[in-house]
PLY file of the C-alpha trace (Angstrom):
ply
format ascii 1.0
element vertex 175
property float x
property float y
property float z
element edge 174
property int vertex1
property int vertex2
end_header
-34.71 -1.14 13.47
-37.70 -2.15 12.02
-39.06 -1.10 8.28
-37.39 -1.17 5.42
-34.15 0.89 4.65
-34.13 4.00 2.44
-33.59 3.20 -1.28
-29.81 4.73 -1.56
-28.40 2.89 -4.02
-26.55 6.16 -5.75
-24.44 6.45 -2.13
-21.38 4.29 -2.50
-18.03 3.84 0.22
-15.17 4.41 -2.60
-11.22 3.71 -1.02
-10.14 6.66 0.00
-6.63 6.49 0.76
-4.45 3.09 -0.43
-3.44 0.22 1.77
0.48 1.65 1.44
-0.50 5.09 2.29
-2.57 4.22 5.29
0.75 1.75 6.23
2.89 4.49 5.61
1.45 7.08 7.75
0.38 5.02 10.74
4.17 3.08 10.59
6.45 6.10 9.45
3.77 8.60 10.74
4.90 10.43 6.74
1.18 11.83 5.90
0.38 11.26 2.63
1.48 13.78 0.09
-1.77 13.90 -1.65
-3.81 14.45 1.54
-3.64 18.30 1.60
-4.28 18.93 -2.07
-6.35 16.27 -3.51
-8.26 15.60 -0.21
-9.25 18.86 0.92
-13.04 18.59 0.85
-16.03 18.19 2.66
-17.42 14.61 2.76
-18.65 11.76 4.64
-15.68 9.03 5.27
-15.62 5.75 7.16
-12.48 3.43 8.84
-13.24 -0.44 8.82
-11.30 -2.09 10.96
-10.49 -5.96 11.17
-12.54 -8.15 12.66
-12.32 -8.64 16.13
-12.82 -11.65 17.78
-14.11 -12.58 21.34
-14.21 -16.39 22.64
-16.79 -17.35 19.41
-18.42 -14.03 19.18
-17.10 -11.78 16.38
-17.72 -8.43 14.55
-15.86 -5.95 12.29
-15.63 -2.24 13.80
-15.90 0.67 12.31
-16.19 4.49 12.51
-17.84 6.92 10.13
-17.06 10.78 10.56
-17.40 13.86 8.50
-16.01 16.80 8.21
-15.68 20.27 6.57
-12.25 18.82 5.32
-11.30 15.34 5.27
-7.78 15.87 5.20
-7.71 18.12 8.26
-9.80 15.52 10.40
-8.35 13.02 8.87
-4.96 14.05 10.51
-6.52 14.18 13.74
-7.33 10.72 14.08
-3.78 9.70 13.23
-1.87 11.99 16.16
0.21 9.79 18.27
-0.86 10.30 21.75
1.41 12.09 24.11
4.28 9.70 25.47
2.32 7.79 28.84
5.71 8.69 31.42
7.05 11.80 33.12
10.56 13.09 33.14
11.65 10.93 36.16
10.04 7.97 33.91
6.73 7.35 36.52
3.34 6.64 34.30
1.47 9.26 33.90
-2.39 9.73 34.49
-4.00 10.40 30.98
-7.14 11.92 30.14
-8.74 10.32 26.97
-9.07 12.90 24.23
-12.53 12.58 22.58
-11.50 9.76 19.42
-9.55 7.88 21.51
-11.40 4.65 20.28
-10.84 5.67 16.62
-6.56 6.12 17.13
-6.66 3.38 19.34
-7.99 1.13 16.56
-6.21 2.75 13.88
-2.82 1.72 16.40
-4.44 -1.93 17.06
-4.57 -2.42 13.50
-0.84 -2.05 12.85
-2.25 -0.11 9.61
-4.61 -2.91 8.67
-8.04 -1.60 7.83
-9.62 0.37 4.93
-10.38 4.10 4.92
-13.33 5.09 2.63
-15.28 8.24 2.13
-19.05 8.61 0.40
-19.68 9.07 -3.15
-23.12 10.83 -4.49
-23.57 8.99 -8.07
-26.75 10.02 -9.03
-30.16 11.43 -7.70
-30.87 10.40 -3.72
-33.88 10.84 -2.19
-34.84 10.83 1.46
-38.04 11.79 2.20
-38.85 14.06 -0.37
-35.66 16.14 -0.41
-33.62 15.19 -3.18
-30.25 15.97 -3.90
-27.18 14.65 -6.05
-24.19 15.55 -8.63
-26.68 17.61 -10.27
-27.92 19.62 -7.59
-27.40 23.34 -7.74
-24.98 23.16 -3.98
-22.55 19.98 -3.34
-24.60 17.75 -0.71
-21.12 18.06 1.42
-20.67 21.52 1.48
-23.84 21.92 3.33
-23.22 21.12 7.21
-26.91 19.85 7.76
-27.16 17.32 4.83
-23.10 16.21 5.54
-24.15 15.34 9.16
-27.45 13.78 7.94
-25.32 11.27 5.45
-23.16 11.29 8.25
-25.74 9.90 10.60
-27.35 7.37 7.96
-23.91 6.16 7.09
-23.71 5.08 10.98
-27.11 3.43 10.28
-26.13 1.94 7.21
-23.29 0.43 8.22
-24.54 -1.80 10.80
-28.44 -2.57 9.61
-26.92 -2.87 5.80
-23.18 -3.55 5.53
-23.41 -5.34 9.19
-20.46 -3.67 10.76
-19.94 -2.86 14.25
-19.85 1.25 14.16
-17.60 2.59 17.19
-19.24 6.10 17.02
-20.77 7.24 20.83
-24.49 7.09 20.39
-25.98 10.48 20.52
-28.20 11.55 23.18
-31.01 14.15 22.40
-29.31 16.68 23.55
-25.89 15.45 21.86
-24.69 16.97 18.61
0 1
1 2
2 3
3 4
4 5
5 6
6 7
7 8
8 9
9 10
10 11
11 12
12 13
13 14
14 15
15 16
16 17
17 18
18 19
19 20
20 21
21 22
22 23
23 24
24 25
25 26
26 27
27 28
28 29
29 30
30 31
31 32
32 33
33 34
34 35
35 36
36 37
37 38
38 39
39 40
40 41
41 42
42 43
43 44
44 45
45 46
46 47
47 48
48 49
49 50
50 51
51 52
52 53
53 54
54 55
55 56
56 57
57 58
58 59
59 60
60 61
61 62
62 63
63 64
64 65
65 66
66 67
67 68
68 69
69 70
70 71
71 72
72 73
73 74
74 75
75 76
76 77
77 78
78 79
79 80
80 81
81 82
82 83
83 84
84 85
85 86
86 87
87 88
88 89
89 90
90 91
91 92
92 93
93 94
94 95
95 96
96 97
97 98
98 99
99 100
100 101
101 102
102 103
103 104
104 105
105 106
106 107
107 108
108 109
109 110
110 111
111 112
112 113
113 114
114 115
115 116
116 117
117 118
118 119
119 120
120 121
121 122
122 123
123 124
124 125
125 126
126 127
127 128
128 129
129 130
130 131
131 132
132 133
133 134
134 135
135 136
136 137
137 138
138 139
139 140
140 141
141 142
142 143
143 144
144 145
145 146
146 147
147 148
148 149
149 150
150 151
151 152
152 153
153 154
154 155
155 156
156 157
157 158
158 159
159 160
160 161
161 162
162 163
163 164
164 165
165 166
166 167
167 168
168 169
169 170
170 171
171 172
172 173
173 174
């Protein structure tokens, strides 16, 4: 990517859930209490996952989503995936459900990673349009500028924060 990065200093990654929540619900598979009331927006939100090491190559992944409500998608990613044998106890063939990369991390992990969604702090500006807290609609609640923080939160994360981001690549005719 060549150029320099848009000025975006008033979007911030805030925790989103706490280190024993996330260990509770991926160990005990008990959701978080809080996730259905307090977390029942639209937003932007992002896993980081630990780093992963190959030979002497290394990088952290990650995976940034969005969603009309986090808490809803957010229980997605944590299903447990059907058990892998039949009744006579033979391994099954399984398909790979679309976010099979993000559960299998969030598995990997054993619980280990942080889970973060996007904050709006003040005025942002891409190209002209401008939008923040003191717009007259909530930059989230509109589907076209939640995938377009969406889509520079992918970029953002690895050409500013230098993670690995484990979303598919669009092509253009994806999403």
């Amino acid at each position: 990517m060549r150029g320099q990065f848009p000025d975006t200093r008033n979007l911030r990654w805030q925790e989103l859930l706490s280190q024993e929540e996330i260990e509770s619900w991926v160990h005990r598979q008990q959701r978080p209490k809080r996730l259905s009331k307090e977390l029942a927006y639209a937003g932007v939100y992002r896993f980081v996952f630990p780093e992963a090491r190959d030979g002497s190559s290394a990088h952290t992944p990650c995976y940034v989503g969005e969603a009309g409500k986090i808490s809803q998608r957010l229980a997605k990613h944590f299903l447990l995936e059907p058990d892998a044998t039949n009744k006579e106890g033979e391994l099954k063939t399984l398909k790979l459900r679309a976010g099979w990369q993000v559960r299998g991390s969030i598995r990997n992990s054993g619980g280990s990673f942080k889970l973060e969604v996007l904050t709006v702090e003040g005025p942002v500006n891409f190209g002209g349009l401008t939008f923040g807290p003191d717009s007259i609609r909530d930059p989230f609640e509109d589907s076209f500028l939640r995938r377009m923080l969406e889509n520079w939160a992918i970029l953002a994360s690895e050409y500013v924060d230098h993670v690995h981001p484990l979303n598919i690549p669009c092509t253009p005719h994806g999403r």
